[in-house]
PyMOL Python script that loads the backbone (N, CA, C, O; Angstrom):
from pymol import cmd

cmd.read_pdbstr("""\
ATOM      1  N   UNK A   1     -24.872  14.418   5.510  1.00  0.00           N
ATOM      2  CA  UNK A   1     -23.950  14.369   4.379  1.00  0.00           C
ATOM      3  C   UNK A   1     -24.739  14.471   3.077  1.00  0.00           C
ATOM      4  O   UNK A   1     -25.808  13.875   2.944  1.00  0.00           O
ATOM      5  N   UNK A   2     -24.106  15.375   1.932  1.00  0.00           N
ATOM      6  CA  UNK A   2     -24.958  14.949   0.896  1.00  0.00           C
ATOM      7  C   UNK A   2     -23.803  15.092  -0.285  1.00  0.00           C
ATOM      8  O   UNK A   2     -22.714  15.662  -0.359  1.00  0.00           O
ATOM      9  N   UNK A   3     -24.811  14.074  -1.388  1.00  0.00           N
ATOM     10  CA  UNK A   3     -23.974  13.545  -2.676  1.00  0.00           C
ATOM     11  C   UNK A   3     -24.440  14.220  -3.854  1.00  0.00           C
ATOM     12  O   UNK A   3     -25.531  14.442  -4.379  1.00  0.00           O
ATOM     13  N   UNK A   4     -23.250  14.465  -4.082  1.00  0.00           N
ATOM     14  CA  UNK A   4     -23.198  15.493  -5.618  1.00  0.00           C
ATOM     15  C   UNK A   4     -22.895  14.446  -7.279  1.00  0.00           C
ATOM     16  O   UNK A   4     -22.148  13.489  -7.483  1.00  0.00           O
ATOM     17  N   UNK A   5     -23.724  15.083  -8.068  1.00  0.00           N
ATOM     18  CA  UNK A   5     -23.327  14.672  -9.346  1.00  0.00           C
ATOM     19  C   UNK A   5     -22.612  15.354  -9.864  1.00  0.00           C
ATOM     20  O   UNK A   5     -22.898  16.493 -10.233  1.00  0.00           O
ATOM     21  N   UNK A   6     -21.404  14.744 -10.020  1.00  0.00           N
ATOM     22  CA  UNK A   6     -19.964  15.200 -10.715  1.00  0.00           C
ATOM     23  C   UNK A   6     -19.852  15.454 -12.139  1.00  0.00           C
ATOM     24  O   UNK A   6     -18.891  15.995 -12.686  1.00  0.00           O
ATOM     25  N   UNK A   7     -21.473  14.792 -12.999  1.00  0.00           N
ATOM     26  CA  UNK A   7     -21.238  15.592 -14.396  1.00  0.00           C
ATOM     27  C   UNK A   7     -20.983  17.369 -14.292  1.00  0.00           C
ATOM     28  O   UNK A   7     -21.506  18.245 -13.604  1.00  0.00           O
ATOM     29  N   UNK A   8     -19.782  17.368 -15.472  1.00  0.00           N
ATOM     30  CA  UNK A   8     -19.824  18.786 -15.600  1.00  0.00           C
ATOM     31  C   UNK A   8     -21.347  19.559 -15.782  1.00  0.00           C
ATOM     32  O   UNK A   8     -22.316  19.022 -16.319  1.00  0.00           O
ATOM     33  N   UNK A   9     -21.326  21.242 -15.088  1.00  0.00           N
ATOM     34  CA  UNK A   9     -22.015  21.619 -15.067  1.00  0.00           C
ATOM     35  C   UNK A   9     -23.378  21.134 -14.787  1.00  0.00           C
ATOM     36  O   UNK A   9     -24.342  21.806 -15.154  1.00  0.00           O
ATOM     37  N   UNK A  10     -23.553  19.841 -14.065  1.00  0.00           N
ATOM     38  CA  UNK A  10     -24.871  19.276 -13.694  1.00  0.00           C
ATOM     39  C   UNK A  10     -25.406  20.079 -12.050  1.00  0.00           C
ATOM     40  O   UNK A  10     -26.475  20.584 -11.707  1.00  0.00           O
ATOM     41  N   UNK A  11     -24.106  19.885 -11.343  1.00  0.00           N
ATOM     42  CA  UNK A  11     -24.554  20.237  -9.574  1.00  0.00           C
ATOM     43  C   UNK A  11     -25.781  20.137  -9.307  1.00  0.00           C
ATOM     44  O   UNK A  11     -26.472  21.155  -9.251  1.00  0.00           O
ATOM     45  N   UNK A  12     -26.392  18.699  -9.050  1.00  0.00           N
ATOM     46  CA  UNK A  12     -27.356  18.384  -8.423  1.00  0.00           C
ATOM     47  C   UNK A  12     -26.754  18.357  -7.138  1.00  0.00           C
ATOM     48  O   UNK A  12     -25.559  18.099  -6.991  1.00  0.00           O
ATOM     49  N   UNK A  13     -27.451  18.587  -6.292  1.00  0.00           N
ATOM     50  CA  UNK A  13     -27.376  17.325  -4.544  1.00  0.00           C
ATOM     51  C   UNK A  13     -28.140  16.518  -4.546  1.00  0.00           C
ATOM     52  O   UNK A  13     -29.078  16.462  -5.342  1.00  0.00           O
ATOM     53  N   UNK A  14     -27.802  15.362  -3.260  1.00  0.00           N
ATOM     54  CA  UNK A  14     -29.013  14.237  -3.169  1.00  0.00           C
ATOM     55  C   UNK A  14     -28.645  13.706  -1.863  1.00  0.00           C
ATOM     56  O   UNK A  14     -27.460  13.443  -1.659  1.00  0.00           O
ATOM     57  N   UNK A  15     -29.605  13.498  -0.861  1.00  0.00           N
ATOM     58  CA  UNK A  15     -29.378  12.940   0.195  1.00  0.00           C
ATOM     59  C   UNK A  15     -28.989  11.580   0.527  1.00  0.00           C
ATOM     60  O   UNK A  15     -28.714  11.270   1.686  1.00  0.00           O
ATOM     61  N   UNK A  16     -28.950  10.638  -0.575  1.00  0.00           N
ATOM     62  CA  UNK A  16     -28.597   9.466  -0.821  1.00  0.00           C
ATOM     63  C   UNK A  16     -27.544   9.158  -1.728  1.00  0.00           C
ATOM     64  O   UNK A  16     -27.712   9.852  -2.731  1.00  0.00           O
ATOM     65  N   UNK A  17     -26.474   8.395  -1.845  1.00  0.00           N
ATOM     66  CA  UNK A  17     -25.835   8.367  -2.821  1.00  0.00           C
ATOM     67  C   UNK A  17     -26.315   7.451  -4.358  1.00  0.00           C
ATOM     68  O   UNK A  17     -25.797   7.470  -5.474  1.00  0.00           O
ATOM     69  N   UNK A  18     -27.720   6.560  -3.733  1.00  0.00           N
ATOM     70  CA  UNK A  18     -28.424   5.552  -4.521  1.00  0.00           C
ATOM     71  C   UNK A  18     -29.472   7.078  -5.259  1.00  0.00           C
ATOM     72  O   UNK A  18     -30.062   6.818  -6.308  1.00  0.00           O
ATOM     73  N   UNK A  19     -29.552   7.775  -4.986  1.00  0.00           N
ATOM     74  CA  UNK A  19     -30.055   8.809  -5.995  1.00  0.00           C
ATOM     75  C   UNK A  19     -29.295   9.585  -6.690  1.00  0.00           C
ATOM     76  O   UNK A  19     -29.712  10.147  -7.703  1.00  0.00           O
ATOM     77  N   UNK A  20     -28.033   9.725  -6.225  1.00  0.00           N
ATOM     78  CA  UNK A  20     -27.315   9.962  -7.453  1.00  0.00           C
ATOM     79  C   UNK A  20     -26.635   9.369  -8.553  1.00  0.00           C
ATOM     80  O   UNK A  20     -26.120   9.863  -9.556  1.00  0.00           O
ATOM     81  N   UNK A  21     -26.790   7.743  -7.984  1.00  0.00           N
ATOM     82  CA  UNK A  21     -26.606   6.748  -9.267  1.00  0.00           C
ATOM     83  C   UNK A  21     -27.663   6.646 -10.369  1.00  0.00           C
ATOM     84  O   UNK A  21     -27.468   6.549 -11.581  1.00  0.00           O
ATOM     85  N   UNK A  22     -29.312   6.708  -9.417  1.00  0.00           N
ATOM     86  CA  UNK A  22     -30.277   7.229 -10.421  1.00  0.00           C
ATOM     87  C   UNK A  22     -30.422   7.613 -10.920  1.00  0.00           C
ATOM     88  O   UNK A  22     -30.922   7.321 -12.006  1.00  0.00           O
ATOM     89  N   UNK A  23     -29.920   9.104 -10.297  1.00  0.00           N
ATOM     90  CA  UNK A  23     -30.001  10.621 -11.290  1.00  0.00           C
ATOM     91  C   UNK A  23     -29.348  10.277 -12.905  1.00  0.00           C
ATOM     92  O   UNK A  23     -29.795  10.429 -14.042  1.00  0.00           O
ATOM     93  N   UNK A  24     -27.785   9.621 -12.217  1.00  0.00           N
ATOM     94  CA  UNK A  24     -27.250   9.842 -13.811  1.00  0.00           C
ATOM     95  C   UNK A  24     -27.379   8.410 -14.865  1.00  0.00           C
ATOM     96  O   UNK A  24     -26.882   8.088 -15.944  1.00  0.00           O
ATOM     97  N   UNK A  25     -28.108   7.931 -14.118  1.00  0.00           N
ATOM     98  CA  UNK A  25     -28.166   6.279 -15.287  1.00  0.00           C
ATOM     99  C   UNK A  25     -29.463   7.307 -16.382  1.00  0.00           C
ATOM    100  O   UNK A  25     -29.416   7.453 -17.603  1.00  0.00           O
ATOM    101  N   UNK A  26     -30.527   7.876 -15.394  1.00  0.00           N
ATOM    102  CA  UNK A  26     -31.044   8.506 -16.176  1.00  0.00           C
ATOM    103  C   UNK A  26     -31.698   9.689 -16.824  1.00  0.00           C
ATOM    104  O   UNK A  26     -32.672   9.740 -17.574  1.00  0.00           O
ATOM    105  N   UNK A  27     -30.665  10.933 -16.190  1.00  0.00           N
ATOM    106  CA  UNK A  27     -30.657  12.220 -17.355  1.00  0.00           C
ATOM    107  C   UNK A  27     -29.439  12.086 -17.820  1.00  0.00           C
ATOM    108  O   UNK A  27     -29.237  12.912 -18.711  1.00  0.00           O
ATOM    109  N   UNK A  28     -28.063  11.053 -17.500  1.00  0.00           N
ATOM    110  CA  UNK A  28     -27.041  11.525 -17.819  1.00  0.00           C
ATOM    111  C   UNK A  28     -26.543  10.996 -19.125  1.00  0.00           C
ATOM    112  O   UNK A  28     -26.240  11.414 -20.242  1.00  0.00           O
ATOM    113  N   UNK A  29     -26.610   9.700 -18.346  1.00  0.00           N
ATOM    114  CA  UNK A  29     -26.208   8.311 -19.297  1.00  0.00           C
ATOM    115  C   UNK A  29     -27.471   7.376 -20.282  1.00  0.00           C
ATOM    116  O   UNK A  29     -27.348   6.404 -21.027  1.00  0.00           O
ATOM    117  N   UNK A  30     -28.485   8.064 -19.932  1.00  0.00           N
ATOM    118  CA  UNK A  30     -29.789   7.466 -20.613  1.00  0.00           C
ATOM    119  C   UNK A  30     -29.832   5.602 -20.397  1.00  0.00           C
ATOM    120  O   UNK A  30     -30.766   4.950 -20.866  1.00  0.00           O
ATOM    121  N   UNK A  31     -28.934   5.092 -19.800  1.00  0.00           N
ATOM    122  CA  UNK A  31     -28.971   3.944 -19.511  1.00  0.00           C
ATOM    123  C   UNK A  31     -30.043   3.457 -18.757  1.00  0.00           C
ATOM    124  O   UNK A  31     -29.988   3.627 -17.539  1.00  0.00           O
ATOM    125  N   UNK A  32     -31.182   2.782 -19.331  1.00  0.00           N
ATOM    126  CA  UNK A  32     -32.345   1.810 -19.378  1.00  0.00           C
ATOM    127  C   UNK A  32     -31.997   0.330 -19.240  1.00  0.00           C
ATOM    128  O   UNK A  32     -32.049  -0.457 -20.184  1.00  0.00           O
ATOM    129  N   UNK A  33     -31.643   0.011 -18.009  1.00  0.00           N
ATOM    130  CA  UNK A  33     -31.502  -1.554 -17.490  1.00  0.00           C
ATOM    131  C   UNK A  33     -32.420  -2.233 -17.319  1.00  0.00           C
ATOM    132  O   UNK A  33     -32.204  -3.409 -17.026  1.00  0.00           O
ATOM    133  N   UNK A  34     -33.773  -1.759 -17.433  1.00  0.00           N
ATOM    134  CA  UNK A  34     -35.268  -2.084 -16.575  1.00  0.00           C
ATOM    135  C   UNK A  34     -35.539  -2.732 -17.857  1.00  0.00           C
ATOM    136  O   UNK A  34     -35.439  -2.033 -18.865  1.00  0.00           O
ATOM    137  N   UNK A  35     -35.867  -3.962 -17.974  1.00  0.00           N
ATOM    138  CA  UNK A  35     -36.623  -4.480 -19.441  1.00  0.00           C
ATOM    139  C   UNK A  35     -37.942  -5.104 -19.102  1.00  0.00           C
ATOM    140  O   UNK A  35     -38.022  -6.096 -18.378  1.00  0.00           O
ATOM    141  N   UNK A  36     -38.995  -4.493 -19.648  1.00  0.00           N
ATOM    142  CA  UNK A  36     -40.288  -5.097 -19.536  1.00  0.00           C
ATOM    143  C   UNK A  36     -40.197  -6.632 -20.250  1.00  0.00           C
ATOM    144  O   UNK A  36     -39.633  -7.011 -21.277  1.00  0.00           O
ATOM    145  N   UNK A  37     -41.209  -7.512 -18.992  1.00  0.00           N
ATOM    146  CA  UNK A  37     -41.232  -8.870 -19.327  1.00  0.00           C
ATOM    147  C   UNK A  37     -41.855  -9.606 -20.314  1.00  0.00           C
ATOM    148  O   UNK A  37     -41.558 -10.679 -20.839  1.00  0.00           O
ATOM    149  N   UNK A  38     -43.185  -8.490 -20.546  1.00  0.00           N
ATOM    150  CA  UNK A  38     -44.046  -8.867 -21.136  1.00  0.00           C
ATOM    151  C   UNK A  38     -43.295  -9.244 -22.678  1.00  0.00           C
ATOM    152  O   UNK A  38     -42.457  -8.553 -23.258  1.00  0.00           O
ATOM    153  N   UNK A  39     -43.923 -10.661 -23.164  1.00  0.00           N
ATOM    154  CA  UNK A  39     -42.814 -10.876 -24.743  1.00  0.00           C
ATOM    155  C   UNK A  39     -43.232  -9.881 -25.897  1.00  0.00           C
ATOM    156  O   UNK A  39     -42.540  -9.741 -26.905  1.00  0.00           O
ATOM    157  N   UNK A  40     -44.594  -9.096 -25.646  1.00  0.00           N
ATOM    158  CA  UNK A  40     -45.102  -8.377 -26.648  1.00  0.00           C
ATOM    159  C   UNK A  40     -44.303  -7.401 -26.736  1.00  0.00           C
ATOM    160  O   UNK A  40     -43.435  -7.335 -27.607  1.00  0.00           O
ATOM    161  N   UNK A  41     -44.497  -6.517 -25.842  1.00  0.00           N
ATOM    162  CA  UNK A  41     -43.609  -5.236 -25.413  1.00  0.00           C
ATOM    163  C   UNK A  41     -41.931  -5.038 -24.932  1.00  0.00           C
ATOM    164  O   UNK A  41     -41.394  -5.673 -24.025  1.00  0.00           O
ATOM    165  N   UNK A  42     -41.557  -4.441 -25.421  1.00  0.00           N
ATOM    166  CA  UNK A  42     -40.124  -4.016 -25.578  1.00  0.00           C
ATOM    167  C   UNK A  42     -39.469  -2.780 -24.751  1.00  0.00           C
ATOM    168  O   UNK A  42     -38.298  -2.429 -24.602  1.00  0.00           O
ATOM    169  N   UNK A  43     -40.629  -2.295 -24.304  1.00  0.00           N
ATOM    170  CA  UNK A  43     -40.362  -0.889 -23.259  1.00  0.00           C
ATOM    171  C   UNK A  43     -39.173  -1.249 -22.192  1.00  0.00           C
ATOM    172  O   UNK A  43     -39.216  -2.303 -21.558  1.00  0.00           O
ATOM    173  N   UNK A  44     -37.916  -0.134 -22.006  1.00  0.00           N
ATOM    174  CA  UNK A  44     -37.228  -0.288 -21.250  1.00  0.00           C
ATOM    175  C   UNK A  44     -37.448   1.084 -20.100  1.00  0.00           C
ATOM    176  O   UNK A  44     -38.216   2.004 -20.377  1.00  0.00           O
ATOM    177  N   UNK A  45     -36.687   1.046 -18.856  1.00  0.00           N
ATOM    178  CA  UNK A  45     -36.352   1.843 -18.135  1.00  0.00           C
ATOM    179  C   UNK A  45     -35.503   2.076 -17.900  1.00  0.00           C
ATOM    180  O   UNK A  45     -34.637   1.264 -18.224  1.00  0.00           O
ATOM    181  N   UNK A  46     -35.069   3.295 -17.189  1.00  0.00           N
ATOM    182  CA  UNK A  46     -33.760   3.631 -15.704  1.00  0.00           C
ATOM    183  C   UNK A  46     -34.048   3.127 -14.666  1.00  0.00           C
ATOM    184  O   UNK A  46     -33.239   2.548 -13.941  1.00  0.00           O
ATOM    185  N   UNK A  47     -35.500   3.299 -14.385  1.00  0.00           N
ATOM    186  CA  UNK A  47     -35.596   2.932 -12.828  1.00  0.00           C
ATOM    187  C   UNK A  47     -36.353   2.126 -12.705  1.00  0.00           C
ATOM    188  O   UNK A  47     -37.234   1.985 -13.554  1.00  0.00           O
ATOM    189  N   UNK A  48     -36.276   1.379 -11.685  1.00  0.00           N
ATOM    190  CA  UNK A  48     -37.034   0.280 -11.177  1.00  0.00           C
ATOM    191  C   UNK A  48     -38.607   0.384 -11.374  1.00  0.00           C
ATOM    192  O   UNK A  48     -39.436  -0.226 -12.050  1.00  0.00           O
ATOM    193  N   UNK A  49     -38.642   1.725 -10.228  1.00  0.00           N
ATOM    194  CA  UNK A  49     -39.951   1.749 -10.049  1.00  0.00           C
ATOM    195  C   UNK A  49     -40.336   2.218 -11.110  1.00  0.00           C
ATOM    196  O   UNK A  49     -41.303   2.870 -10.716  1.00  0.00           O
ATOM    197  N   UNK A  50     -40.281   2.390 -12.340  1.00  0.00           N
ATOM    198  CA  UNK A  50     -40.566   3.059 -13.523  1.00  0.00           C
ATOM    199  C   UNK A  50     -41.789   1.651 -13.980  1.00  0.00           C
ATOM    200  O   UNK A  50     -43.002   1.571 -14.172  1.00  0.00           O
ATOM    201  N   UNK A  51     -40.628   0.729 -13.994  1.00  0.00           N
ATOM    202  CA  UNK A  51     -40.651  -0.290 -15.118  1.00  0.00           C
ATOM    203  C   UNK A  51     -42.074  -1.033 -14.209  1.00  0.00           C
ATOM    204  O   UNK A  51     -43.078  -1.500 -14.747  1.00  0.00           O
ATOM    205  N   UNK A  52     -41.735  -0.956 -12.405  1.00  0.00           N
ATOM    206  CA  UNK A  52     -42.692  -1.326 -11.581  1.00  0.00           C
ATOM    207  C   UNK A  52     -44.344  -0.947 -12.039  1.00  0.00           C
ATOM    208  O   UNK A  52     -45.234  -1.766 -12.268  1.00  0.00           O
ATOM    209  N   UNK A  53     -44.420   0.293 -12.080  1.00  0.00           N
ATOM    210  CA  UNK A  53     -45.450   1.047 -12.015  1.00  0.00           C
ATOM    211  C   UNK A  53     -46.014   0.694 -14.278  1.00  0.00           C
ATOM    212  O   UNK A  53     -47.151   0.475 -14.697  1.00  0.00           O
ATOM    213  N   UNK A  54     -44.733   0.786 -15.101  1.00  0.00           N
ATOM    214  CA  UNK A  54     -45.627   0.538 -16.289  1.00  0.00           C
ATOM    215  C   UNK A  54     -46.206  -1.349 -16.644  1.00  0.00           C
ATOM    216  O   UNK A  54     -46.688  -1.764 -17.698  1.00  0.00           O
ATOM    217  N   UNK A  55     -45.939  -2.126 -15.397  1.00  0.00           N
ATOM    218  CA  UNK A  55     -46.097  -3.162 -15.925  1.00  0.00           C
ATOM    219  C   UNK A  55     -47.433  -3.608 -14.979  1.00  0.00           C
ATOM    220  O   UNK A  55     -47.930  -4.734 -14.955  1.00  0.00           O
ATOM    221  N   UNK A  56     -47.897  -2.385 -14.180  1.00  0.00           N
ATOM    222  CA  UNK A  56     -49.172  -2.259 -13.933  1.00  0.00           C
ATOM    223  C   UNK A  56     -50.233  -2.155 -14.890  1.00  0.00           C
ATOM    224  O   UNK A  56     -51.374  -2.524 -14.612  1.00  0.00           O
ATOM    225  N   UNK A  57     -49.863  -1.588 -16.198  1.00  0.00           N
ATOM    226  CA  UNK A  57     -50.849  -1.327 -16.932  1.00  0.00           C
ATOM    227  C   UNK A  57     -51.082  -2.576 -17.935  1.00  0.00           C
ATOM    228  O   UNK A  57     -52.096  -2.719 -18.618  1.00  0.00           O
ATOM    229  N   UNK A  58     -49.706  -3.672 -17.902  1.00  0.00           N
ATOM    230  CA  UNK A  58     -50.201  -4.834 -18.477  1.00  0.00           C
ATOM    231  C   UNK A  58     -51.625  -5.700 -17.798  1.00  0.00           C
ATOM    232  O   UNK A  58     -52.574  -6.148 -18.442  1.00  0.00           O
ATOM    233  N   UNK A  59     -51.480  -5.738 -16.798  1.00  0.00           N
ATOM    234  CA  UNK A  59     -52.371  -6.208 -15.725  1.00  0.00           C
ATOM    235  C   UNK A  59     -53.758  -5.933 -15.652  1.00  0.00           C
ATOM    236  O   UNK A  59     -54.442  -6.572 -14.853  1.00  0.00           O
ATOM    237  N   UNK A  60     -54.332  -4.958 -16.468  1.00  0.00           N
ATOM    238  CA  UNK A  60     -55.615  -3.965 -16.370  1.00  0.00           C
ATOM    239  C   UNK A  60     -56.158  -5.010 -17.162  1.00  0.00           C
ATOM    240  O   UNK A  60     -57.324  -4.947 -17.551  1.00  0.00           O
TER     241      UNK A  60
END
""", "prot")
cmd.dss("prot")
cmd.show_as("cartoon", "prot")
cmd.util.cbc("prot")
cmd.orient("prot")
C-alpha cells in the first residue's frame, strides 16, 4: 500500500503513512515541534531526528 500527500500539486508517495505526516509538517506546513533543550539555543525542528542529531553538536 502506499500514502500520498494530498497537498495540491505536491504527489509525493511514501511507503509509510508516518512519512507522509513528516513530509508535510515539513515542506508543507513548516511546522517545527522539535525544540532544542539547551537554555542558550533556540533552534527548532520538524523532525525528531533532526533535533536528535543537532543536539549532538551541543555535546562536542
Amino acid at each position: 500500500k502506499v500514502f500520498a500527500c494530498e497537498y495540491k500539486d505536491c504527489g509525493k508517495v511514501f511507503g509509510r503513512q508516518e512519512h507522509v505526516k513528516r513530509h508535510i509538517r515539513s515542506i508543507h506546513t513548516k511546522e517545527k515541534p522539535y525544540v532544542c533543550p539547551y537554555d542558550t539555543c533556540q533552534k527548532r525542528f520538524a523532525r525528531s531526528d533532526n533535533l536528535n542529531q543537532h543536539i549532538r553538536t551541543h555535546r562536542k
